[in-house]
MARKOLKOL-877618 format. One line per field, with one value per residue: chain; residue number from 1; x, y, z of N, C-alpha, C in turn; residue in one letter. Coordinates in Angstrom, 3 decimals. Layout:
// MARKOLKOL-877618
mol <- [A / ...]
seq <- [NUM / ...]
nx <- [X / ...]
ny <- [Y / ...]
nz <- [Z / ...]
cax <- [X / ...]
cay <- [Y / ...]
caz <- [Z / ...]
cx <- [X / ...]
cy <- [Y / ...]
cz <- [Z / ...]
type <- [A / ...]
This chain:
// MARKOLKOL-877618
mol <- [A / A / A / A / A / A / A / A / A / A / A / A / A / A / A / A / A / A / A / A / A / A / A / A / A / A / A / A / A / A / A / A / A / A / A / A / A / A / A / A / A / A / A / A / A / A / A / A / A / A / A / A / A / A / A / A / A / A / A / A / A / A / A / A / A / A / A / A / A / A / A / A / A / A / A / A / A / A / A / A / A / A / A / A / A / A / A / A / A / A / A / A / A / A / A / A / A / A / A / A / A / A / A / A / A / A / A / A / A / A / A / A / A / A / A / A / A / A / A / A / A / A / A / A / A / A / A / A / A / A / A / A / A / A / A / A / A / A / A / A / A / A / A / A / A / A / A / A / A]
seq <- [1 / 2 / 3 / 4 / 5 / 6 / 7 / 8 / 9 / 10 / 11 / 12 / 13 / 14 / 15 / 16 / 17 / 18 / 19 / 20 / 21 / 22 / 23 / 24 / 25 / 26 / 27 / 28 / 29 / 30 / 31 / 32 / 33 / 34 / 35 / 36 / 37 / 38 / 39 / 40 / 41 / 42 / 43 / 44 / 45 / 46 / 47 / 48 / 49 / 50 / 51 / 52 / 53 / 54 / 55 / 56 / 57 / 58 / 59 / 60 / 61 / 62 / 63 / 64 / 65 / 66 / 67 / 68 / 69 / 70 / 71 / 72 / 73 / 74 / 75 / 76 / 77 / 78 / 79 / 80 / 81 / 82 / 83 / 84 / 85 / 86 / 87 / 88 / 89 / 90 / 91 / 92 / 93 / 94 / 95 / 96 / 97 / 98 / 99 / 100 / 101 / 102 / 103 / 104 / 105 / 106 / 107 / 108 / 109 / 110 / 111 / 112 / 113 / 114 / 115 / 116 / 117 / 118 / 119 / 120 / 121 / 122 / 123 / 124 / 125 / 126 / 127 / 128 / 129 / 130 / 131 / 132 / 133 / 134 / 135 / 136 / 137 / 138 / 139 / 140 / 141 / 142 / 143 / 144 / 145 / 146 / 147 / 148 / 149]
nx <- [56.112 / 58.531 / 61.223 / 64.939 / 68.257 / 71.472 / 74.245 / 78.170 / 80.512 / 81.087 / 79.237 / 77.296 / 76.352 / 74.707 / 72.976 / 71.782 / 70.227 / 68.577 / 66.680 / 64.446 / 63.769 / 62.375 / 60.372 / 58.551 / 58.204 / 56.401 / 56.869 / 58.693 / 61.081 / 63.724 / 66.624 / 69.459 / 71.721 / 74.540 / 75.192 / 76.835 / 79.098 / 81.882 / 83.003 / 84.836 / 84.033 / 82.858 / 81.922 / 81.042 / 79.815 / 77.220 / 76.132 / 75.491 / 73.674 / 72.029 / 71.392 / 70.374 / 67.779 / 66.398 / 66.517 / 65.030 / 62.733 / 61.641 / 62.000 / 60.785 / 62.678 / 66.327 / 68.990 / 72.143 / 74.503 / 77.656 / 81.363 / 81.854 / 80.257 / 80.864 / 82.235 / 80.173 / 77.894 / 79.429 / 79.717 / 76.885 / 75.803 / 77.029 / 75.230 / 73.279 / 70.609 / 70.171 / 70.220 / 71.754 / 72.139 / 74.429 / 73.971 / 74.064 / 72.638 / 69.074 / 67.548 / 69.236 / 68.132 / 65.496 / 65.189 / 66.912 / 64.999 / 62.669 / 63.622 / 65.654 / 64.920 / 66.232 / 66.704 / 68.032 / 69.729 / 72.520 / 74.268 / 77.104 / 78.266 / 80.380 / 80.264 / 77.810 / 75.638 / 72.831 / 70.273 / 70.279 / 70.732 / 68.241 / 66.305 / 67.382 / 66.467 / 63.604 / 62.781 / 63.855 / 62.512 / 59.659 / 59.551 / 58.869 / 58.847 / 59.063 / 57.545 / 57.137 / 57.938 / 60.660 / 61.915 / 61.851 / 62.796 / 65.486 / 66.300 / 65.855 / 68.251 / 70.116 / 69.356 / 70.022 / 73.089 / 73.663 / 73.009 / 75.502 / 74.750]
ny <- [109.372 / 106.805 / 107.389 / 106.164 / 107.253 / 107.660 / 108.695 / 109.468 / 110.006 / 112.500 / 113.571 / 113.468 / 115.710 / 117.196 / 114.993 / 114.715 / 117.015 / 116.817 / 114.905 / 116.335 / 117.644 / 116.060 / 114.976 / 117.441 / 117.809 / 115.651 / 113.064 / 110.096 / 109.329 / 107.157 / 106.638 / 105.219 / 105.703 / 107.216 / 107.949 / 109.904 / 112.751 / 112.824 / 110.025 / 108.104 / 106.582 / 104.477 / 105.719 / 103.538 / 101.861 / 102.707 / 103.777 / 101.522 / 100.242 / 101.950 / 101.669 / 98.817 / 99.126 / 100.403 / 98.724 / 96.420 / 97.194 / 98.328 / 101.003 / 103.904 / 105.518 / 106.586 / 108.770 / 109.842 / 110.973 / 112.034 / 113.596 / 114.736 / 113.881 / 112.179 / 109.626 / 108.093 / 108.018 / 106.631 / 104.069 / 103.397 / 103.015 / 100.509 / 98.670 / 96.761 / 97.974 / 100.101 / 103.418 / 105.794 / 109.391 / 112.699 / 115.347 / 118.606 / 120.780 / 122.160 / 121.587 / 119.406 / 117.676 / 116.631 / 116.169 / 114.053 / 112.013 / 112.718 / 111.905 / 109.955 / 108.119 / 107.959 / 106.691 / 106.843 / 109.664 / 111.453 / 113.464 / 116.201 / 116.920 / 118.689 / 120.514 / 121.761 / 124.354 / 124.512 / 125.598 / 125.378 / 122.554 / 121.374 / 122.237 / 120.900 / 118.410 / 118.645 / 118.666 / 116.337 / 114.641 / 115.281 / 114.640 / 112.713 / 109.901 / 110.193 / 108.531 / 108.473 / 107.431 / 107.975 / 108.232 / 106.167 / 104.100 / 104.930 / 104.103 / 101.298 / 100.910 / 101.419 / 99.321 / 97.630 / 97.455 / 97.067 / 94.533 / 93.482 / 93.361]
nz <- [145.673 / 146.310 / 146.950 / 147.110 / 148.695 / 149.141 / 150.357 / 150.527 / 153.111 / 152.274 / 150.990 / 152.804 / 154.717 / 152.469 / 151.599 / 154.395 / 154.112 / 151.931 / 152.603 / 154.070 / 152.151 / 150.018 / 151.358 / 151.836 / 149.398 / 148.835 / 148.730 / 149.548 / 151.007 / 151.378 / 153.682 / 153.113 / 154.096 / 154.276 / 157.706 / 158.751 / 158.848 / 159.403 / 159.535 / 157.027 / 154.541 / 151.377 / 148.743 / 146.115 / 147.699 / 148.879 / 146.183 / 145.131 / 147.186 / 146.657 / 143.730 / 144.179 / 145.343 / 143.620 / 141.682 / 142.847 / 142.553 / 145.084 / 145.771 / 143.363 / 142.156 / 142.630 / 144.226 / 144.890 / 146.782 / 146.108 / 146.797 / 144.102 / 142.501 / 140.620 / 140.923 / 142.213 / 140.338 / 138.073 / 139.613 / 140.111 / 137.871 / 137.090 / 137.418 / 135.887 / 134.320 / 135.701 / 135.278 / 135.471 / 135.711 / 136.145 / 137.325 / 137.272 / 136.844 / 136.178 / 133.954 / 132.806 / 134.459 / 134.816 / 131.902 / 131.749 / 132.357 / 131.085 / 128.660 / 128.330 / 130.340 / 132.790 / 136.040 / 138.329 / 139.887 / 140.148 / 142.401 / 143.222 / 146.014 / 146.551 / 144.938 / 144.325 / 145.389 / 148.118 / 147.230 / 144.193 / 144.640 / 145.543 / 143.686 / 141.699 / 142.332 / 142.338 / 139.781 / 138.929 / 140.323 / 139.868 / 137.112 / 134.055 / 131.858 / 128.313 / 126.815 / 124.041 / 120.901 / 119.312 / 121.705 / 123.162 / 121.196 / 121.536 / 124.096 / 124.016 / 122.587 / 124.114 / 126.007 / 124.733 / 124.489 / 126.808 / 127.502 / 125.889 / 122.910]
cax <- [57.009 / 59.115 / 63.239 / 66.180 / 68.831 / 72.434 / 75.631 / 78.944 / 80.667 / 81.255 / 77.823 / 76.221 / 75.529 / 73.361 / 71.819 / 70.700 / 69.050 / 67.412 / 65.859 / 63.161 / 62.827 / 62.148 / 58.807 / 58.383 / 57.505 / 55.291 / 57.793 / 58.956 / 62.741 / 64.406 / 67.562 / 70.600 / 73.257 / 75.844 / 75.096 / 77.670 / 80.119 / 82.960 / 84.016 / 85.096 / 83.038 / 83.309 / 80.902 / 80.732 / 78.590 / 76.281 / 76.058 / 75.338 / 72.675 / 70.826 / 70.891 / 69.719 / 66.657 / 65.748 / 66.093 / 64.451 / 61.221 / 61.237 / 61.875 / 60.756 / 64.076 / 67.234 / 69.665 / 73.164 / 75.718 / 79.103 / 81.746 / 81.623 / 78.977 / 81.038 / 82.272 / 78.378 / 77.652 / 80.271 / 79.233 / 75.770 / 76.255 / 77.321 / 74.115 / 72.042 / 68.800 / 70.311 / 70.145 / 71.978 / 72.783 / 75.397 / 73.288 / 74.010 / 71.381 / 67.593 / 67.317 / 69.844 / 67.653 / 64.327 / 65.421 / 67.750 / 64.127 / 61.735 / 63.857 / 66.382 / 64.536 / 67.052 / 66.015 / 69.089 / 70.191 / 73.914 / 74.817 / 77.975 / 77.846 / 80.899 / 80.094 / 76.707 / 74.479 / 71.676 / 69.478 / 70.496 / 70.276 / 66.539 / 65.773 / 67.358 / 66.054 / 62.134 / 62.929 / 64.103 / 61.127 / 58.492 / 59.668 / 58.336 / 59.559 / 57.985 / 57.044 / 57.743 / 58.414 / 62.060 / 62.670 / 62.089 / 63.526 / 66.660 / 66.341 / 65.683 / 69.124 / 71.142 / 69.384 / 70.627 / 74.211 / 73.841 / 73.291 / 75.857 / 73.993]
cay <- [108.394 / 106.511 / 107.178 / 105.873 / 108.277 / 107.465 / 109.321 / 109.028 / 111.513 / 114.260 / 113.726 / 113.409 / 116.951 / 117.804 / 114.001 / 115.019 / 118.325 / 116.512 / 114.141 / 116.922 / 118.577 / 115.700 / 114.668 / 118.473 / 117.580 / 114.810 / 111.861 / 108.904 / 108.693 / 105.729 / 106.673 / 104.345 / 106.069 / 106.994 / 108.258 / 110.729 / 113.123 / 112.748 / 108.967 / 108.151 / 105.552 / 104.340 / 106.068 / 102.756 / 100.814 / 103.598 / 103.890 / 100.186 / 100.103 / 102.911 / 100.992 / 97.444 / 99.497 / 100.546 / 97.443 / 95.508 / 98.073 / 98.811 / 102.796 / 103.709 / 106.281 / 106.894 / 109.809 / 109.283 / 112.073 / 111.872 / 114.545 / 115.051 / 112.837 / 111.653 / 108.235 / 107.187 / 107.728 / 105.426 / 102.844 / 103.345 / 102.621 / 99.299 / 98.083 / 96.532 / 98.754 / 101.377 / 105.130 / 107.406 / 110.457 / 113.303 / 116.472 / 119.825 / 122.046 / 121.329 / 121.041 / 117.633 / 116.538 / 116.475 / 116.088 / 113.033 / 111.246 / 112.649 / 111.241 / 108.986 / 107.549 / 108.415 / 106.194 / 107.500 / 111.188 / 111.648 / 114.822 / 116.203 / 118.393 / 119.944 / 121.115 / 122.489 / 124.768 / 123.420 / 125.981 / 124.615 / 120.939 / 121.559 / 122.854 / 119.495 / 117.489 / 118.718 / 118.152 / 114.895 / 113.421 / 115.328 / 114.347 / 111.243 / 109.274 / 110.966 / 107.647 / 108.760 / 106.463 / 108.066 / 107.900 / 104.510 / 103.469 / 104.933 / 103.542 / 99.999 / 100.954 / 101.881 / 98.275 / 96.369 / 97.543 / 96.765 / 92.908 / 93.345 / 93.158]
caz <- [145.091 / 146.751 / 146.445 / 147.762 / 148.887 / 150.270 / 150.399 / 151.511 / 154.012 / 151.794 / 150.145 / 153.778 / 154.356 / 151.414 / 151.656 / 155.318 / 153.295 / 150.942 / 153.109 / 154.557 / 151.179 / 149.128 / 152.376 / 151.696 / 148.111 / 148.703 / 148.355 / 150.418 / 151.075 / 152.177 / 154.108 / 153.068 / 154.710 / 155.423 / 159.001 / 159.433 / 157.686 / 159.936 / 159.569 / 155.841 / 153.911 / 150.061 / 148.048 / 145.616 / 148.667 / 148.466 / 145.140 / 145.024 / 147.743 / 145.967 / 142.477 / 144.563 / 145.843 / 142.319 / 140.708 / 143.078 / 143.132 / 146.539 / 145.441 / 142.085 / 141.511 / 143.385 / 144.583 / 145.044 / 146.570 / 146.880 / 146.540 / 142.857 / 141.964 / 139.419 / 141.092 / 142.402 / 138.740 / 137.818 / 140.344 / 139.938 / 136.436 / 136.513 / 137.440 / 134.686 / 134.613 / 136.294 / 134.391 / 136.823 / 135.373 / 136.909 / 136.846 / 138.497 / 136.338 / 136.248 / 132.436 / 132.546 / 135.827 / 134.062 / 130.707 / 131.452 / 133.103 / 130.135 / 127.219 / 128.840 / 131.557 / 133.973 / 137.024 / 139.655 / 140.190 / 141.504 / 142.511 / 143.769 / 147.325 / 146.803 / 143.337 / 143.908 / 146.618 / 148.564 / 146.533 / 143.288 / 144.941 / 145.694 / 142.689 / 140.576 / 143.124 / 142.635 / 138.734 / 138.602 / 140.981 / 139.058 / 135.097 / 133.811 / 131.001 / 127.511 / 125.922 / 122.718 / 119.872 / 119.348 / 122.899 / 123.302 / 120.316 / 121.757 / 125.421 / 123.687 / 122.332 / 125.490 / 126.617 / 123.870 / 124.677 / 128.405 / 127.081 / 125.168 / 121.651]
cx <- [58.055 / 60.827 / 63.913 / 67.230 / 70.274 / 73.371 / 76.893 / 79.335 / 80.549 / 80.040 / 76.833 / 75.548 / 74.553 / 72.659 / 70.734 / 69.828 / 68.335 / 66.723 / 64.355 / 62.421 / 62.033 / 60.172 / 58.217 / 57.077 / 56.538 / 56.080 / 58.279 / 60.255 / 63.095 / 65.591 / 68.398 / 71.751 / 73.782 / 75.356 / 76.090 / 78.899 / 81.931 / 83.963 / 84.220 / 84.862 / 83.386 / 81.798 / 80.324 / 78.937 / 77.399 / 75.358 / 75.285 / 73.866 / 71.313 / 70.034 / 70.040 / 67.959 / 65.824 / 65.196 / 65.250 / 62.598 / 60.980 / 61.262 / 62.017 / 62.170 / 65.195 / 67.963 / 70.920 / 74.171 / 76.995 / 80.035 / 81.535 / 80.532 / 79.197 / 81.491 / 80.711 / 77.994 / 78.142 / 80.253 / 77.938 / 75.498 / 76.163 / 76.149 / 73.210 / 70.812 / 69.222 / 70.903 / 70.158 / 72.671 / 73.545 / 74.472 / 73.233 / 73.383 / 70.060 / 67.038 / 67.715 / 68.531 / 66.284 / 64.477 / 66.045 / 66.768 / 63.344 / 62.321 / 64.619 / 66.096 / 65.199 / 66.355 / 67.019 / 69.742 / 71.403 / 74.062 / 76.380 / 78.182 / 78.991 / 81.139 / 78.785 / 76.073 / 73.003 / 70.388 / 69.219 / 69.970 / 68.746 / 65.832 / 65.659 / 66.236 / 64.268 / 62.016 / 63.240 / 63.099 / 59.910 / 58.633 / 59.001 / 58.672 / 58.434 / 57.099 / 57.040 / 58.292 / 60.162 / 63.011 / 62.645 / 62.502 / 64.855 / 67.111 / 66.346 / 67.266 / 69.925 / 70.979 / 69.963 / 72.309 / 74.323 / 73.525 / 74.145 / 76.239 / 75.124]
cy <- [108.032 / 106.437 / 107.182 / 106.590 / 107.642 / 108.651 / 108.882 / 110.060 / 112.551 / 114.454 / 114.071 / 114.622 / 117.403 / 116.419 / 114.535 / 116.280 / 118.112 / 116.122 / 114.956 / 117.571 / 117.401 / 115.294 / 116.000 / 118.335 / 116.505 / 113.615 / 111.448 / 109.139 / 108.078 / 106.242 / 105.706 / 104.363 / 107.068 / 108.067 / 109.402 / 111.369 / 112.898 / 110.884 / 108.310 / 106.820 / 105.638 / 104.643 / 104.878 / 101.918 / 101.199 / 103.556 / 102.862 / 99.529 / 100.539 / 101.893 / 99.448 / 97.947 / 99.626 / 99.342 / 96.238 / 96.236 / 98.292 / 100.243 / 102.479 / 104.864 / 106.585 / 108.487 / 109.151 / 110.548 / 111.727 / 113.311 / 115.351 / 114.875 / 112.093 / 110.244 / 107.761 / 107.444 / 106.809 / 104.151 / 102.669 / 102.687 / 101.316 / 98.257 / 98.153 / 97.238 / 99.879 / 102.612 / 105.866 / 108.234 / 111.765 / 114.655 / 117.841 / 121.180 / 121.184 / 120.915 / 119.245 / 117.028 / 116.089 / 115.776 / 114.770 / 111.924 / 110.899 / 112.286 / 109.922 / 107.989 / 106.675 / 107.667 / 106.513 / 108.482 / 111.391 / 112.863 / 114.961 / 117.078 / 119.200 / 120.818 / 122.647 / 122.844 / 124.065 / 124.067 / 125.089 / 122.863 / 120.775 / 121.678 / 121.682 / 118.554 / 117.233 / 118.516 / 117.212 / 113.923 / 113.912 / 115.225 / 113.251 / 111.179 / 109.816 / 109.445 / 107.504 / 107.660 / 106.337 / 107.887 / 106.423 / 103.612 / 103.721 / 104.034 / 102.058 / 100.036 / 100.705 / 100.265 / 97.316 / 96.447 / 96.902 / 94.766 / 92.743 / 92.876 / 93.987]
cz <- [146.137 / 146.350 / 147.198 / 147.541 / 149.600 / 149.778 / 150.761 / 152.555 / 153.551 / 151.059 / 151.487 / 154.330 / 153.530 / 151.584 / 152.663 / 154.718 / 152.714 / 151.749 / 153.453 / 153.336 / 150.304 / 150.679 / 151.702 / 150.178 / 147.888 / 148.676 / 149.378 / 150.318 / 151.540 / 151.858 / 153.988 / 153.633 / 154.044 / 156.324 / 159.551 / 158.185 / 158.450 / 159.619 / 157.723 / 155.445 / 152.181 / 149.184 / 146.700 / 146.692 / 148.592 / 147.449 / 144.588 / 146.093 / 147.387 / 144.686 / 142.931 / 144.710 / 145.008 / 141.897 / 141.620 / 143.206 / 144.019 / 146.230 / 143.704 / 141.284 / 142.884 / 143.046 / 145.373 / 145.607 / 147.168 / 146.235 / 145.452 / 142.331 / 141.039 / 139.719 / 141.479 / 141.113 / 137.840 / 139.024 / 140.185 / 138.606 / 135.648 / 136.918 / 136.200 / 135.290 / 134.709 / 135.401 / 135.091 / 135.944 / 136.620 / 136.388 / 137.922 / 137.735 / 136.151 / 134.765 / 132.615 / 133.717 / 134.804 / 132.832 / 130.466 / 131.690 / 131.711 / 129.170 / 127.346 / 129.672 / 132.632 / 135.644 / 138.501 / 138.995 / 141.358 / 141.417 / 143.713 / 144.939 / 146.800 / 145.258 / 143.396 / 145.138 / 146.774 / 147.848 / 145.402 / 143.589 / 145.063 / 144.464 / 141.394 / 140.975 / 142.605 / 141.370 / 138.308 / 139.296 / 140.083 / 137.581 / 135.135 / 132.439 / 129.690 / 126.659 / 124.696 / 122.123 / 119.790 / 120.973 / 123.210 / 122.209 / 120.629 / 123.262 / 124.931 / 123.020 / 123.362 / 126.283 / 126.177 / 124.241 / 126.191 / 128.172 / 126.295 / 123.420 / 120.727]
type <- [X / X / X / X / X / X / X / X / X / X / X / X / X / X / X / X / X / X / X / X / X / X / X / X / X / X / X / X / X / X / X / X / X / X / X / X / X / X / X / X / X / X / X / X / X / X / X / X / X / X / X / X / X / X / X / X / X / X / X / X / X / X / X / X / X / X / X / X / X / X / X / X / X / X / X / X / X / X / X / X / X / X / X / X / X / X / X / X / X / X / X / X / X / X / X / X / X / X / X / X / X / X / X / X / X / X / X / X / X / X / X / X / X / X / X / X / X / X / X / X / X / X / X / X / X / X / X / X / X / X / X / X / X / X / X / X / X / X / X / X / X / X / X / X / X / X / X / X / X]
């Protein structure tokens, strides 16, 4: 599968970690940035490059890290389509894909170890959406609000 990955500085450490694990696992990553942890970048741009990649189908899910993970979740966000959840246990990672169909995964570096990060990481690329009647009767919900229905 193909997923798009950025960070900002304080995310760029664990991004560069993912990058080999997610090949590791069989999966495509497209590098967005940010290039470096030393010069200080706006984790929105990021955030915003990731969700373009999605929605235009060039990668079929994104990864987002910035310090917390909780602003690229809130930028990620505001993209119509886009279902980024904030997940630093492997239940939410999976769980937010198979019922929610969670299409971007922010995580926060300085929240969570690169164990742990591996571990969401290999759970949120291998879930898949359950199809389920109730789940998609709720996701047809979450869409109707995003048109403001």
């Amino acid at each position: 599968m193909k997923i798009a990955i950025a960070g900002d500085h304080a995310g760029y450490p664990l991004k560069a970690a993912l990058l080999p694990h997610l090949r590791a696992l069989g999966h495509e990553p497209a590098d967005l940035g940010t290039d470096s942890p030393d010069k200080s970048v706006d984790y929105p741009d990021f955030a915003a490059a990731v969700a373009r990649e999605v929605l235009s189908g060039r990668a079929e899910r994104g990864i987002v890290v910035c310090g917390s993970g909780v602003g690229a979740c809130v930028a990620a966000n505001k993209f119509k389509g886009i279902r980024a959840g904030l997940c630093h246990d492997t239940y939410s990672a999976h769980q937010g894909v198979e019922h929610d169909d969670m299409n971007v995964l922010c995580l926060g570096a300085r929240i969570i170890g690169l164990s742990l990060a591996f571990e969401i990481v290999a759970a949120f690329a291998s879930a898949r959406f359950s199809d389920e009647d109730r789940h998609k009767r709720r996701l047809k919900k979450v869409e109707d609000l995003e048109r403001g229905a």
